[in-house]
N, C-alpha and C positions, 0 to 999 in steps of 0.2 A: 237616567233619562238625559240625553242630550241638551243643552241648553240652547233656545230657539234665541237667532241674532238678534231682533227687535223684542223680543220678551211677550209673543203676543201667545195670545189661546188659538186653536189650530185652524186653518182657514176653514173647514168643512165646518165647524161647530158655528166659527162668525158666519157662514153664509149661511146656515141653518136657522140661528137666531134672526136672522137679517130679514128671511122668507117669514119667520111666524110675525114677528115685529108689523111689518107689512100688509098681511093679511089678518091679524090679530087673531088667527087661529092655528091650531099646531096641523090639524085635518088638511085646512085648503095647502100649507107652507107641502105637506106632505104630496100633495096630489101635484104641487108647481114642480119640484124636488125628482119627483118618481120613484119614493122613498116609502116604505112604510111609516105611520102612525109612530111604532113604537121606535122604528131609528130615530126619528125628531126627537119624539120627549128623551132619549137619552145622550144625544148631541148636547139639549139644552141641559138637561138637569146635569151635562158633564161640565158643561160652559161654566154652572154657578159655583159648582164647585170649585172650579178654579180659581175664578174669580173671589169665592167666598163672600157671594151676595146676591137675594135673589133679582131677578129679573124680569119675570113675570108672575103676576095674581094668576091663580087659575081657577077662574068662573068658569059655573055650568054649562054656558054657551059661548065660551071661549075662552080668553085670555087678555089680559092687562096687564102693560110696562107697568113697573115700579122705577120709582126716579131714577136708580142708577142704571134701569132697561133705558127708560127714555134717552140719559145721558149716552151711551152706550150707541143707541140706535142712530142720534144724531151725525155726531162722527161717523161711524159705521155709513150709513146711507152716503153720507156726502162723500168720500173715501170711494167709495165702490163706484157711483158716480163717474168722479172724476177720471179711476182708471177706466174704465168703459169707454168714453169721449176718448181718451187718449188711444186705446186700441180699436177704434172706432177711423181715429185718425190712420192710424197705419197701414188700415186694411183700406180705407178710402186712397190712402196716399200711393200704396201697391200696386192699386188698380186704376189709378190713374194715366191720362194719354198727355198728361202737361208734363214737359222738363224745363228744370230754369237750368242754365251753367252760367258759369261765371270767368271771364276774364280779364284778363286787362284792354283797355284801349286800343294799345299797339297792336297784342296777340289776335285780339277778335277782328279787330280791321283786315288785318295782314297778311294771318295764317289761317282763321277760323274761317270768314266768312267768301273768301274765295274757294272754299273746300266743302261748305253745308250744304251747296244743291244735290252732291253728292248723296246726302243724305234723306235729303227731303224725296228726291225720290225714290231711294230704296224704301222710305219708311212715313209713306201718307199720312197715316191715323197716328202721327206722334205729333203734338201740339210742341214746338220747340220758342222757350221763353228765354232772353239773355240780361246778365246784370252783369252790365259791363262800369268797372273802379279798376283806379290805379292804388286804390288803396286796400290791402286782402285782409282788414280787419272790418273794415267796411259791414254793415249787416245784412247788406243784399248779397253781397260777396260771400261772407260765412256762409247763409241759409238754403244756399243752393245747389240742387240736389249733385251738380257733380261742378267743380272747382278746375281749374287751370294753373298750377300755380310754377314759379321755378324756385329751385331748391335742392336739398341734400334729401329730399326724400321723407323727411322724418317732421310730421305733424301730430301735437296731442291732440287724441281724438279723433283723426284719421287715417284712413287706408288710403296708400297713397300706390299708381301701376305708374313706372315710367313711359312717357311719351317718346323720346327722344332727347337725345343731344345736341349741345350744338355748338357754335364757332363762332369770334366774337375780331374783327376788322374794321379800318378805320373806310369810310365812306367820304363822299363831298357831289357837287354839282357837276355836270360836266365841264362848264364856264372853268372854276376854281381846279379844277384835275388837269387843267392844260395849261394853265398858267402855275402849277406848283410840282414838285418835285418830290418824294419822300426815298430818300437814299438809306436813311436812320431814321427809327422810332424818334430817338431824339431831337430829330428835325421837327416833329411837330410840337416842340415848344415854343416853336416861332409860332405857327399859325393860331388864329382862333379855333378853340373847341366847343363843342355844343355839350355841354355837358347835363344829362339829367340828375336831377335831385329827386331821387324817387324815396317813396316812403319805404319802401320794401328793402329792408338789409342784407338781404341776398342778390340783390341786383350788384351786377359789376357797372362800374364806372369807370371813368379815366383812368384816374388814380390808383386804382387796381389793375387798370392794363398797362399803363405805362411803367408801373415796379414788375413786372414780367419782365422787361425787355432790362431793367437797371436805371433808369430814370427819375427823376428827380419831378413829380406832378405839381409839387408848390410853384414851380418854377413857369407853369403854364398859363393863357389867355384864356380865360375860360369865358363863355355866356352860358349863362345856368335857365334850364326851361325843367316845369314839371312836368310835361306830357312828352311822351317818347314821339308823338306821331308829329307836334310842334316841332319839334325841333329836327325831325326826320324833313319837313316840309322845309325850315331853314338851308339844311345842307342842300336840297332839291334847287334851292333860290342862290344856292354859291355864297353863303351867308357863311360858310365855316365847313369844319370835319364833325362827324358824329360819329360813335361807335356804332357799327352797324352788324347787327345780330343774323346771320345768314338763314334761320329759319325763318326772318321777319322783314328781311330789305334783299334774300337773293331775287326775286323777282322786280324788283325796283331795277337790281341792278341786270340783269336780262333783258330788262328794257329802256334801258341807258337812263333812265332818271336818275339812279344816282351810279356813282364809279368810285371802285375801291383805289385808293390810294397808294401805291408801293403794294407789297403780297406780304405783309408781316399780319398775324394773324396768331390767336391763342382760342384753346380751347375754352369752353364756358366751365369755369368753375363746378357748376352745379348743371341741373338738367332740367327738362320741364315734366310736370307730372301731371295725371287726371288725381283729384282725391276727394274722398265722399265722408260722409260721416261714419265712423268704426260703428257708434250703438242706432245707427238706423237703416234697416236695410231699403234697396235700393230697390223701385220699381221694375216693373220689366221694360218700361221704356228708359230708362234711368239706365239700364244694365245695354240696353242695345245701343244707344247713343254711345254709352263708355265704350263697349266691343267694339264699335264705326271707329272712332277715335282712334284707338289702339291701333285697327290695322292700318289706316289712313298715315298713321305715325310714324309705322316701318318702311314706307314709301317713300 
């Protein structure tokens, strides 16, 4: 005989024992079951055997746990329970018209929400909820149902579709673009930089775009801001240069708010991705929002 992983007696026998336990009869457990009489009594009398100890008194007009039935039933009952609520959850969660996603600050500002009318009116009866962190440990961030994240792709625990690529240049104010020059990457170690300190170790910084070109980043003026869109507003003010991420400031700079600096320019390390949880499947609104995404991505 096989040896069962958890060591347990086979589910049909506990959910048989579970129905007489219940009803404290083997008759009604049979009639809930749609089972004969004589399948129950030998589920259970299979159970004791197993177990090697009985479980039930068997009275004229029914049946009674014996301690280690009660013991037995306790667990048992609370057990079956809690799965139920939880596939209760899935099938509610399924069928649900609410999506939360999750992005950053910048992204949703930037890219997301100049893009979701798109959405909203292809797809009425989808209630769309946002948890918007700059930090993707965050638990508003984790728990929702589809993520934004950039990266190499690879998340424990979930499935991740690429959204797009993208390209990573220095930006500034108009003001500061006319009065400066960028002839060399190296030239902007004179200027001030805006540099973000993000919690996300996949985020490129300076320091990472400037050894692209051979540069020496210790060597630079930095002002440090946590928020990408802070400091995106700085450069707006001719306050310094920002690294500016072309899926998220080419429109800033299409409408002259901000202006790239010289044409020196690197690709993004990584990419940006939709990703959802691997062990929870995804609504159908959850799966339409993603499919909107995706093509809106290739655009």
């Amino acid at each position: 005989m096989a040896r069962r992983y958890y060591q347990l007696p086979s589910l049909t026998s506990l959910n048989t024992f579970d129905a007489c336990a219940r009803h404290g009869s083997f008759t009604a457990a049979a009639s809930e079951l749609g089972v004969t009489l004589g399948a129950v009594s030998r589920q259970v009398k299979g159970l004791e055997a197993e177990l090697d100890c009985p479980l039930f008194l068997r009275h004229h007009r029914g049946v009674e746990l014996t301690r280690e039935g009660i013991d037995l039933f306790q667990v048992l009952s609370s057990s079956f329970q809690q799965i139920g609520r939880l596939c209760q959850e899935f099938k509610n969660r399924a069928q649900s018209s609410d999506v939360t996603i999750a992005a950053t600050t910048a992204f949703a500002s930037l890219w997301l929400m100049p893009r979701l009318g798109g959405f909203w009116r292809r797809y009425r009866d989808i209630n769309l909820n946002h948890a918007i962190s700059d930090n993707p440990s965050d638990a508003g961030f984790v728990n929702a149902d589809i993520r934004i994240r950039y990266g190499d792709g690879s998340w424990r625990g979930e499935q991740a579709a690429r959204l797009f690529d993208d390209r990573i240049y220095p930006v500034c104010g108009p003001e500061f673009a006319a009065q400066h020059e960028l002839r060399h990457p190296e030239d902007l170690l004179q200027f001030p930089l805006l540099q973000l300190d993000s919690v996300d170790p996949a985020w490129t910084g300076w320091d990472a775009w400037l050894r692209e070109f051979g540069c020496d980043g210790s060597r630079a003026n930095f002002r440090r801001f946590n928020n990408y869109v802070v400091a995106l507003q700085a450069a707006e003010e001719n306050q310094g240069i920002v690294l500016g991420w072309h899926s998220q400031v080419g429109s800033l700079v299409q409408r002259r708010k901000l202006l790239r600096l010289g044409e020196f320019e690197i690709a993004a390390p990584g990419s940006f991705y939709l990703t959802w949880d691997a062990n929870r499947p995804l609504s159908d609104s959850a799966r339409r929002l993603r499919d909107w995404l995706l093509e809106i991505g290739k655009q």
